[in-house]
Every structure is written in structure tokens, then in C-alpha cells.
N, C-alpha and C positions, 0 to 999 in steps of 0.2 A: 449556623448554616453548614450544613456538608459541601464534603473540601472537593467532592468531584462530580461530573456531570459527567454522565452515561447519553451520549446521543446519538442517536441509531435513523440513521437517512433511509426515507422511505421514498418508491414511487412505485405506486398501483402492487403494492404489495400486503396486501391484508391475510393472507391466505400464510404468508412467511410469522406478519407478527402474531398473526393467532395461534402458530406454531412456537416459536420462542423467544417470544416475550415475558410469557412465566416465568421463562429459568433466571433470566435478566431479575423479574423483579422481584423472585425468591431469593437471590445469593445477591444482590443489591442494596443492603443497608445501610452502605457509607457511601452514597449516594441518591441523587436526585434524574429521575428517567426522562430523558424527554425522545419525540421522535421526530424529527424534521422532515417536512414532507413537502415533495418535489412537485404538486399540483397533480397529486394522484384524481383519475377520473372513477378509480374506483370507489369504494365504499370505506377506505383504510380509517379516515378521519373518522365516519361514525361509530367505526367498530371499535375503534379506541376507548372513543367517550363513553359507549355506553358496557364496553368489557373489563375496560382498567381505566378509569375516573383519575387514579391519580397519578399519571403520565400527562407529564408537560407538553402540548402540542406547537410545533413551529410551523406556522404555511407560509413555505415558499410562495412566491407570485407563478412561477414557471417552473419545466422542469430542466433544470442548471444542469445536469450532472454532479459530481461527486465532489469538485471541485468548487464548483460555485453553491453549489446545492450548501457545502457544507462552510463558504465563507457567509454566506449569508444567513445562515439561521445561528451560528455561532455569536453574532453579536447581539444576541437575544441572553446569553450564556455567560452565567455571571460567578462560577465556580473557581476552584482554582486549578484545578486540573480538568482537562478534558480527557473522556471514554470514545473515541469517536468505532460506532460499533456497525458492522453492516448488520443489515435487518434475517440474514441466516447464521447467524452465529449462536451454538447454544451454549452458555458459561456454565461454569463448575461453581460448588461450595468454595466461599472463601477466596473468588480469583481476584478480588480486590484488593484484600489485605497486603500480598508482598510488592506491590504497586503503590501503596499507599506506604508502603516501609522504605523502599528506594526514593521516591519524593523527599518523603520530611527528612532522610539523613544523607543523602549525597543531593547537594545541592547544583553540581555540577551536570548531573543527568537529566536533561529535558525531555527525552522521548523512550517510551518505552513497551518493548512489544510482550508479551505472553507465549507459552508455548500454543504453536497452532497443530491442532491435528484435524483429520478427517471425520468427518459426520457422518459420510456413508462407508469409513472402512477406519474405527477408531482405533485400530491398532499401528494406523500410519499415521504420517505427519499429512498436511495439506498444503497441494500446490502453492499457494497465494505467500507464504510465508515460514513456514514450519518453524525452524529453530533458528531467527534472525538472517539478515540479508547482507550482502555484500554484491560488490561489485569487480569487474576486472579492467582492466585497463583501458581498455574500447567501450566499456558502459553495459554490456552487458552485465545482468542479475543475475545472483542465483543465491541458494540457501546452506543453511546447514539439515539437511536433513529433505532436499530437493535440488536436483539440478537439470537444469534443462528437464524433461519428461520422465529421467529419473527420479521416486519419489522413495524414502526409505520408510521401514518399520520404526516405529519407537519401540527402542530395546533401553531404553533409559543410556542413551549414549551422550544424551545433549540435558542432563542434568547439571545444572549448574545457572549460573550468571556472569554475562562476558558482556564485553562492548562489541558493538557491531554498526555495520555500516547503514543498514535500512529495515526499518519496522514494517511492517504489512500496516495499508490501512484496514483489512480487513478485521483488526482489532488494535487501534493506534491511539498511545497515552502520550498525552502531550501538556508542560504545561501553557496554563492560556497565557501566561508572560511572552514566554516566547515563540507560541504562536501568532499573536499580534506584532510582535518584532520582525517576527520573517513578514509578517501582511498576507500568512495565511497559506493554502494553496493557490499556486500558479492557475487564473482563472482559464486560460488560453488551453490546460491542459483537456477540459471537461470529462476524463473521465483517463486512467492506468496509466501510473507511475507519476504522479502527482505526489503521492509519499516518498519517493526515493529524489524526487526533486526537493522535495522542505528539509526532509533527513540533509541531503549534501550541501542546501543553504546552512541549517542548522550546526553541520560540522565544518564550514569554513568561518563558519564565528567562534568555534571553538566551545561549543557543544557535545555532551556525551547520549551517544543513542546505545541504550541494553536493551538487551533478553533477558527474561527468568522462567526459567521450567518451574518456578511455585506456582506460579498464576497460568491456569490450564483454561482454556476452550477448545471449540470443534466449532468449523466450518462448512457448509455443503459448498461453495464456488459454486461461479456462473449462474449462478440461481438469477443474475441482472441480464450478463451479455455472456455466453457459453463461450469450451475454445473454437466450437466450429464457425463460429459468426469473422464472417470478413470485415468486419469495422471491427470488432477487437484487433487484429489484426494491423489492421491502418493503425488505429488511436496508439497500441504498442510503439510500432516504428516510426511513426512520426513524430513522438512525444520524447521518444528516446533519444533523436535527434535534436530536438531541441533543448532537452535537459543538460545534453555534451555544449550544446553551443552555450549555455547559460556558466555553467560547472567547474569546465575544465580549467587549467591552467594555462597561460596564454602560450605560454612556448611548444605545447601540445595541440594545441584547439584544430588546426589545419592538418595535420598528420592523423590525429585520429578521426575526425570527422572524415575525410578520406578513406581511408581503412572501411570505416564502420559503412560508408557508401557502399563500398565493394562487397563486402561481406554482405550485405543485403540483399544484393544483385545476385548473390551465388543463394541465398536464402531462398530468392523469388526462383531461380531454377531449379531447386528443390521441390515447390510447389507444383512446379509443371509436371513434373516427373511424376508425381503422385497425383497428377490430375486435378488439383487443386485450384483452377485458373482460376478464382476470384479472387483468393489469398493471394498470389500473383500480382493483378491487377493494385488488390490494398497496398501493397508494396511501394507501386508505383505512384498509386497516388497520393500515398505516406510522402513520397521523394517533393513531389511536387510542392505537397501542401510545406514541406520543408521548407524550399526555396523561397516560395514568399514570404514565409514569416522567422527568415533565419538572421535577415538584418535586425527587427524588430526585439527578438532573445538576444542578439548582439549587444542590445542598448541597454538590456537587462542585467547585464554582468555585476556582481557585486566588484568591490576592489581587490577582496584575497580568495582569491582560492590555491587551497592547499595538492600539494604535487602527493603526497601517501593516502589517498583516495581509496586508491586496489590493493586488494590482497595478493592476487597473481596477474601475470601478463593477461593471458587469453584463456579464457575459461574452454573456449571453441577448442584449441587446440587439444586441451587435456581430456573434455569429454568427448571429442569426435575423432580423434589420430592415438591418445593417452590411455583410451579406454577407464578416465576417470571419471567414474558413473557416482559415488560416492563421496562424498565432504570429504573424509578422515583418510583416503586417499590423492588430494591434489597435492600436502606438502609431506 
């Protein structure tokens, strides 16, 4: 039996896997393809069956989002490592291999990401992830080789293998041990930053999450929900608030959920400013949708979470007052 499963969540996207699912099932031989499919009304299921036959199909009953989408067709998945792949990703020769060399000899490593770069500008990194993710003390993301809207060139700067704090699900290794441990992704999330919420379960149990520049793909992003879409927007801040409330450490929890309120509030006057009122409004009703289900992730707390979380205070300050636009400039 091959040691990994390759699963690539689809909805109403036939036009994406007819695009690159090739490359998947050409550089794919230490693994098994399947593609879990969110109750597409397109055509995606027949094109499967009758273009790649030997792609394992999961149908979802509905379309879950990313989070449910992908707890549910997972226990169909009987590998030892999961590929969890969006359906625009196109992989390189061989990007399995040092993925599969991190597995079998640090046992300590449960999740692990690939270098991400861009599909429409391959000589940069890609939003969603680049060269591994961290966070700052308020819960805001950012990468090594993107921050905030700053995105860098790959000049072979981020060569190497490090621990880090959050893998992109945009190409997310995990294994199924301890995916089932955690009980998967947070259903509640349905779709962005559902990975950096498992990742910080997974690192308050004392889990290692890497990067490795051996194992390469390319991304196009937003190919599901773009950044102009106002529900991206909500699903962000609202999820991100919940993530804090689930995550943090108790003696912190009220002090930066505070903080992270305000700084949203000055976010959403940003929007104004640029004429943005609907990103505005997602804001607000990110706030909201918080409130009522902030008891509810209250209940959700694990017993430890870990106080060395962040890498720096405030990432805001360093790229918006610091003019640190750049990784290898915040220390």
C-alpha cells in the first residue's frame, strides 16, 4: 500500500482539474490520487471518470467548504500520510520525495509544507503560504517570503529546512495520526485559516510543523473566493477571532482579543478610505458573527496552550510604522 494520499478538494471545478491534474498524476508515484468533491453541479465527476480512471473519487453529500469538505471525505482515507492539495496547484518532479524523507526519519514532525511559489509569476513566492508561516503576537500571519501584500522574488533566500509555525493548506502534509488526534479541521471554520488553527492545536501538544525548499509547487490563489470578494474578508476576521479565543494562553486571551478588536476597527477605516464599504461592512459582521459564537470556542479550549506562539510582537507595527516589508528584515 502507498504511504500517502494525495487529496485535492474540488467544487464545480473541472476546468482547474483538467488543468493540473496531470502534473499531480505524473510526479505522483508514491502515492494514491483521490479528489473529494464538494457536490459539484458541474460536470467535474464525469470528467474524472472518464479522463483519469485511476483517481479515487470521494462525494461529499454537500458543499462543506474546505474544512468540512475535507473532514469528511478524509475518513474515506486510509493512508498514512495525507497530501491535502487545492485543486490549482501544479507540482514539480519529485516534490514528494523530501516529504516522504521528513516522515519516515523525524518522527516528531507531523505537518509539513513545501516551498509555495506563484503560477502566474513563477519567479515569486505565492501569497497563501510561500516559504512557511508564523504568526505575531495578536494572531496575525504572515510568511517567510510574504507579508501582508508584500510578496518577495525567490532568489534562493529561503533554501533550507526550518520549523515554523503554519503550513498553507494550499499544499498541507499531515499525518493521519495526528490529524484524527486533533479531530481534524475546526468544522465551524468553513473555509481560511482553518490550517493555522490545527497547526497551533498541533503545536500545543507538542508537535513540529516544517518547510522544505526540496519539495516545490506553484499556486494560482483565489481561483475558489479571490481577494476582492467580501466573504473572504468576513471568513478571515472572523475566524481569526476565534482561532485567538480557542489558542491563546489564558493570562493573554482578554488583552489581545481586545487589541485584535481595535485593530480591526482601524482595518475597517481603512476600507472606507479606499471606498471599500463592503470589506467594511464584512468586518462588522465578522465582529458580530464573533460574539455569538465566542462562548461556544471558549468551551473549545484545549488544557495547554503554549505562551512562545509568536515570533515578534506586532507584525503591524514593523510592516506599517518599521517599513519592514521583508522576512529577513523584522529581526
Amino acid at each position: 500500500m502507498k504511504k500517502i494520499a494525495v487529496v485535492i478538494l474540488n467544487w464545480n471545478g473541472a476546468k482547474l482539474l483538467e488543468q493540473f491534474l496531470p502534473s499531480v498524476l505524473a510526479f505522483s508515484d508514491e502515492a494514491n490520487i483521490y479528489v473529494a468533491d464538494n457536490a459539484s453541479t458541474d460536470d467535474s465527476i464525469e470528467f474524472i471518470k472518464s479522463q483519469f480512471p485511476s483517481v479515487k473519487i470521494i462525494q461529499n453529500t454537500g458543499n462543506f467548504g474546505f474544512a468540512t469538505g475535507y473532514n469528511q471525505a478524509l475518513q474515506f482515507v486510509e493512508e498514512k500520510y495525507y497530501a491535502l492539495v487545492n485543486s490549482d496547484i501544479e507540482v514539480t518532479e519529485h516534490w514528494l520525495t523530501p516529504i516522504l524523507n521528513i516522515f519516515e526519519n523525524q518522527p516528531e514532525t507531523a505537518i509539513i509544507q513545501p516551498k509555495l511559489l506563484d503560477y502566474k509569476k513563477k519567479t515569486h513566492f505565492e501569497y497563501a503560504g510561500a516559504a512557511g508561516g508564523f504568526i505575531d503576537k495578536f494572531g496575525y500571519p504572515f510568511c517567510r517570503g510574504r507579508i501582508f501584500d508584500t510578496v518577495e522574488e525567490d532568489k534562493q533566500q529561503y533554501e533550507d529546512e526550518i520549523e515554523i509555525f503554519w503550513a498553507t493548506g494550499a499544499c498541507f502534509f499531515i499525518r493521519k495520526e495526528v490529524y484524527h488526534k486533533l479531530n481534524g479541521f475546526d468544522d465551524s471554520f468553513f473555509a481560511h485559516q482553518e490550517e493555522i488553527d490545527l497547526c497551533w492545536r498541533a503545536f500545543n501538544l507538542g508537535y513540529k510543523i516544517k518547510y522544505t525548499s526540496k519539495s516545490v509547487v506553484y499556486h494560482v490563489g483565489g481561483a475558489t473566493l479571490n481577494e476582492g470578494n467580501p466573504m473572504k474578508t468576513y471568513l478571515n476576521f472572523r475566524n481569526s477571532l476565534l482561532m485567538l479565543t480557542k489558542n491563546l494562553p489564558e493570562n493573554q486571551l482578554i488583552p489581545i482579543l481586545f487589541s485584535r478588536l481595535c485593530l480591526d476597527g482601524l482595518a475597517g477605516v481603512q476600507f472606507i478610505f479606499k471606498g471599500k464599504f463592503k470589506h467594511c461592512l464584512a468586518i462588522i459582521h465578522a465582529h458580530f458573527a464573533f460574539y455569538k459564537l465566542a462562548k461556544v470556542f471558549y468551551n473549545k479550549r484545549a488544557t495547554n496552550q503554549k505562551s512562545n506562539y509568536f515570533k515578534i510582537n506586532s507584525i503591524v507595527v514593523r510592516y506599517f510604522l518599521k517599513n519592514g516589508k521583508v522576512f529577513a528584515e523584522l529581526f
